[in-house]
N, C-alpha and C positions, 0 to 999 in steps of 0.2 A: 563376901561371897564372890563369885566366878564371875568375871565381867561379860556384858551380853555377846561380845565377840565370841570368848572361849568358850559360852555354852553353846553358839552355834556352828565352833568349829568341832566341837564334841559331838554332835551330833551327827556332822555332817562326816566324819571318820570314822563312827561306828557304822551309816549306815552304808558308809564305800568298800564299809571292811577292811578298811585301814588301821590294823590294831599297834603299829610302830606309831604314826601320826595321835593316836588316842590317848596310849601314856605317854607322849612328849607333851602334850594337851592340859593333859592331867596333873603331871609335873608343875609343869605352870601356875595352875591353881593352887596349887597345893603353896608354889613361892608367894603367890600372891596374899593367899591366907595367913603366912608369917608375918609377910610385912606390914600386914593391919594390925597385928596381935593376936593372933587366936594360936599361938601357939599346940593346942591341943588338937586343933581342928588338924593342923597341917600335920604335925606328927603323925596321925590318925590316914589321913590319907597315903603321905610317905608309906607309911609300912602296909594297908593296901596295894599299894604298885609295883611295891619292893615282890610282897607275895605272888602277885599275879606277874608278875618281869619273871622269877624265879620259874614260875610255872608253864609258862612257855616257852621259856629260853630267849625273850625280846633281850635286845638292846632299847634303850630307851630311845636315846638319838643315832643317826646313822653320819658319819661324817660328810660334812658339803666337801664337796669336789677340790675347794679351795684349801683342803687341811690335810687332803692326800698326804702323807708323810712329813708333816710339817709338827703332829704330835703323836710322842712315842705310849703306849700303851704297855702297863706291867701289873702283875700282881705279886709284890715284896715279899721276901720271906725272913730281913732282918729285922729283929725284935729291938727292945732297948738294952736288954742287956750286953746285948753285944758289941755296944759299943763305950772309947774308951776317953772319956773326957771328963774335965774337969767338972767336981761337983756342983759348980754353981749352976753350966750350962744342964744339966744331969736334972737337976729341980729344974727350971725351965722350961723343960721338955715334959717333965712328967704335968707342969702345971697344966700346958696344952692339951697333952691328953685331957685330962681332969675335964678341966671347962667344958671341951667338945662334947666328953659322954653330958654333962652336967648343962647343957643346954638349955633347955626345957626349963629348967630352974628356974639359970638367970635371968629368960628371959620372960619368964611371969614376973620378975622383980625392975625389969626393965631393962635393964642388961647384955650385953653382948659378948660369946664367948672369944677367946681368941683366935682368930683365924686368918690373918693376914702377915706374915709372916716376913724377916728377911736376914736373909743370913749371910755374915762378910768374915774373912777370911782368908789367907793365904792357902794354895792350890793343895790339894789333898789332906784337909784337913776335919773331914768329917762332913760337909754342908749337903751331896748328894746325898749321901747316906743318912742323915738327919731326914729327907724327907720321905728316904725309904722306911724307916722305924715309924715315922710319922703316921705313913698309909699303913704299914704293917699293923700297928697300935690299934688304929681306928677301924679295920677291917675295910679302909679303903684302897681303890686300884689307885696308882700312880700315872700322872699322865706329864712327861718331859716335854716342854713345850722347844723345839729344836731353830734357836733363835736366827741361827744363820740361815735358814729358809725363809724367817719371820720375814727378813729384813731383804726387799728389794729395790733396785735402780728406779722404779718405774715410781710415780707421782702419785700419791694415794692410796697406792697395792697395800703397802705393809699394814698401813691404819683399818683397810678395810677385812687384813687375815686379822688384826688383833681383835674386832669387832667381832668376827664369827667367834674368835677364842673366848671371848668373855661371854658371847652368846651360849656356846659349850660348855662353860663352867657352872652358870646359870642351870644347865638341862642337864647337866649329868653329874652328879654329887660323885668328887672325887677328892684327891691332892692332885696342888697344878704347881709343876715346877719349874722357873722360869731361871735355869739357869745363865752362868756367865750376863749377868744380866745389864751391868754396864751397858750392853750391847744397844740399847733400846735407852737404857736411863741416865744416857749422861747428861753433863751440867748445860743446859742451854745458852747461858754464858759464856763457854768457849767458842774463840772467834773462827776457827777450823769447823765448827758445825755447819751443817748443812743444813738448811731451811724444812726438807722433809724431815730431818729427825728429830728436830724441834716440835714439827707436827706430831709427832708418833709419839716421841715422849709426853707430849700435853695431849694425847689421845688416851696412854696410859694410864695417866694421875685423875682423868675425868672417869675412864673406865674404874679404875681399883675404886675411886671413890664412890660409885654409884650403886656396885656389886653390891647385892645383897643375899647372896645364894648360901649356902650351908658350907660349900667346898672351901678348900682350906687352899692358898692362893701360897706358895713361895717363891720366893726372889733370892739368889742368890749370887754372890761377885765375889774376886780378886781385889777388886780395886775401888775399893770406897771411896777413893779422893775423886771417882769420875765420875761418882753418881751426884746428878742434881738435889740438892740440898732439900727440893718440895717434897721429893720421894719417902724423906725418913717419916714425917708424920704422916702418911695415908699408911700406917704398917702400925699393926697390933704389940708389934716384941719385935725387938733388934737382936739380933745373938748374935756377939762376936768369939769367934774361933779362931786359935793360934796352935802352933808344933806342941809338940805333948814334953812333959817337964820328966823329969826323971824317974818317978814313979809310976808316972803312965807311960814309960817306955816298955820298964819291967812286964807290969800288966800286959802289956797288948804283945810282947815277946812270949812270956807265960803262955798266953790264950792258944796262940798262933803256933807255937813248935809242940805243945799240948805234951803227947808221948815221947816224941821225939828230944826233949830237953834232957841236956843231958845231967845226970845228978851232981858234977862238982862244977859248976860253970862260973867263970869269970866275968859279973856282973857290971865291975867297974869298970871294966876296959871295954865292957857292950856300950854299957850307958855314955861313957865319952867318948866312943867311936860313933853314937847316933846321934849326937849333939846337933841340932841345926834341920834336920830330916820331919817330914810330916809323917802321920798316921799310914798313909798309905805307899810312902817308901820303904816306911821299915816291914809292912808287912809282904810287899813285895820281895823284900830283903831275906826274909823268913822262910819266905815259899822257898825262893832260891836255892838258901840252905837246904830245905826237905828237900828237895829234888835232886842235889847233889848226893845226899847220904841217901838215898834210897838208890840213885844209878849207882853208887860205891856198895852197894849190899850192907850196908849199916843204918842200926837199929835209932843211933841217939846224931843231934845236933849237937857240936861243942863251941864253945864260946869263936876258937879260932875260926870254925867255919862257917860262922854269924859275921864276924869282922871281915870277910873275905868278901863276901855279901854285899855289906854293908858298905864298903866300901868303895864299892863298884857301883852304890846307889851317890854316895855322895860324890864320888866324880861325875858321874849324869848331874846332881845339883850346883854342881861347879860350873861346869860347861852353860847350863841354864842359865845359870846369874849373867852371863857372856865371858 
């Protein structure tokens, strides 16, 4: 049941007329009641506040002062099918799904669904959009947690915005997504570290570990070799992401020139001119092409002016390497 604080802060925000304060209140109980087990109790309340949030248009929480622009807010409109990756990662995702709706379930059986997430990966290779399909999926908002604000000069700042972030994850049932996330989780063994980041990241591993909120938490990186080693076990599912192989070039060329594809096209010379390119070079590649044949007053993309494209992306990826 509701602990005597939260019944007498319940009380004391109905009768101030504090109806924001009430269902933040509420909300709480309603975690608390999970985390005993009464699965059914909390469900039951959840969809209470959900109804009456709905009905007057509340926010649940209103953001502290300290998170002013520091987390981005969105409501996704990519599905899963729209994206184009390898089968294995493809079951993965749909497992997540799964479990989320299938909660309740598990956890009358004791259980826990998957919700802690981290996804690695070279740059453009599907891991933002992973957690847009994710929210999209679940009918939940998306909240980009914007690490280079996270992370300031000052002595205990940063640990103190991660604390309201976890506090926020707790009170507002979302997807949280902590990209470039090295940023925060590297290996505390290297001797280049700094004493505050050391704190932050062992602020981190205490936080993930303690969350016990419904929101669906991801982490996402470039650079696995600079994440601390502690990090991989506080995470439900690891998914690694890599450049798309030859068939999932075609595909995501398919999707993307749609009408615009032209009926005799030169697929071999696409596929080995995108060798090495992520997901989202070649669709940028793609766009290019429409753009070009629509300022040319034509109707179709042909393989030449995909490769032209294309081209121009993998000398951007050249230059990149150094």
């Amino acid at each position: 049941m509701a602990t005597a604080e939260q019944l007498k802060s319940l009380i004391r925000a109905h009768f101030s007329d504090n109806s924001e304060r009430f269902h933040t209140i509420a909300l709480q109980v309603a975690s608390n009641e999970a985390r005993q087990g009464h699965a059914a109790l909390a469900h039951d309340l959840r969809d209470i506040i959900d109804t009456e949030r709905k009905k007057t248009g509340l926010r649940i929480i209103s953001f502290p002062q300290e998170l002013k622009g520091l987390v981005l807010t969105e409501v996704p409109s990519t599905s899963l099918s729209a994206m184009v990756m390898p089968e294995s990662i493809l079951k993965r995702l749909v497992r997540i799904v799964h479990e989320y709706r299938q909660q309740e379930k598990l956890k009358s059986h004791g259980m826990k669904h998957r919700r802690k997430i981290l996804l690695v990966g070279p740059p453009g290779t599907g891991k933002t959009m992973t957690a847009e399909v994710l929210a999209k999926e679940l009918h939940l908002k998306l909240n980009t947690i914007q690490l280079d604000r996270l992370v300031t000069k000052f002595m205990g700042e940063t640990g103190a915005k991660l604390r309201h972030i976890f506090d926020l994850i707790q009170q507002e049932h979302g997807v949280y997504l902590f990209d470039e996330f090295d940023a925060i989780g590297g290996d505390r063994s290297h001797e280049n570290d700094v004493g505050e980041m050391r704190r932050v990241l062992n602020a981190f591993l205490q936080f993930i570990e303690q969350d016990t909120s419904d929101s669906l938490i991801i982490a996402a990186t470039n650079n696995p070799r600079l994440l601390d080693q502690a990090l991989y076990r506080r995470f439900d599912d690891v998914l690694y992401y890599d450049r798309p192989d030859g068939e999932q070039i075609k595909v995501l060329v398919t999707n993307i020139l749609g009408t615009f594809l032209s009926t005799r096209f030169a697929w071999a010379q696409v596929l080995e001119g995108s060798k090495g390119l992520s997901q989202a070079e070649i669709d940028h590649a793609c766009r290019d092409a429409i753009k070009n044949a629509v300022l040319s007053d034509r109707t179709k993309v042909t393989a030449s002016d995909l490769l032209v494209a294309i081209s121009e992306r993998q000398d951007v990826h050249v230059c990149a390497k150094g």
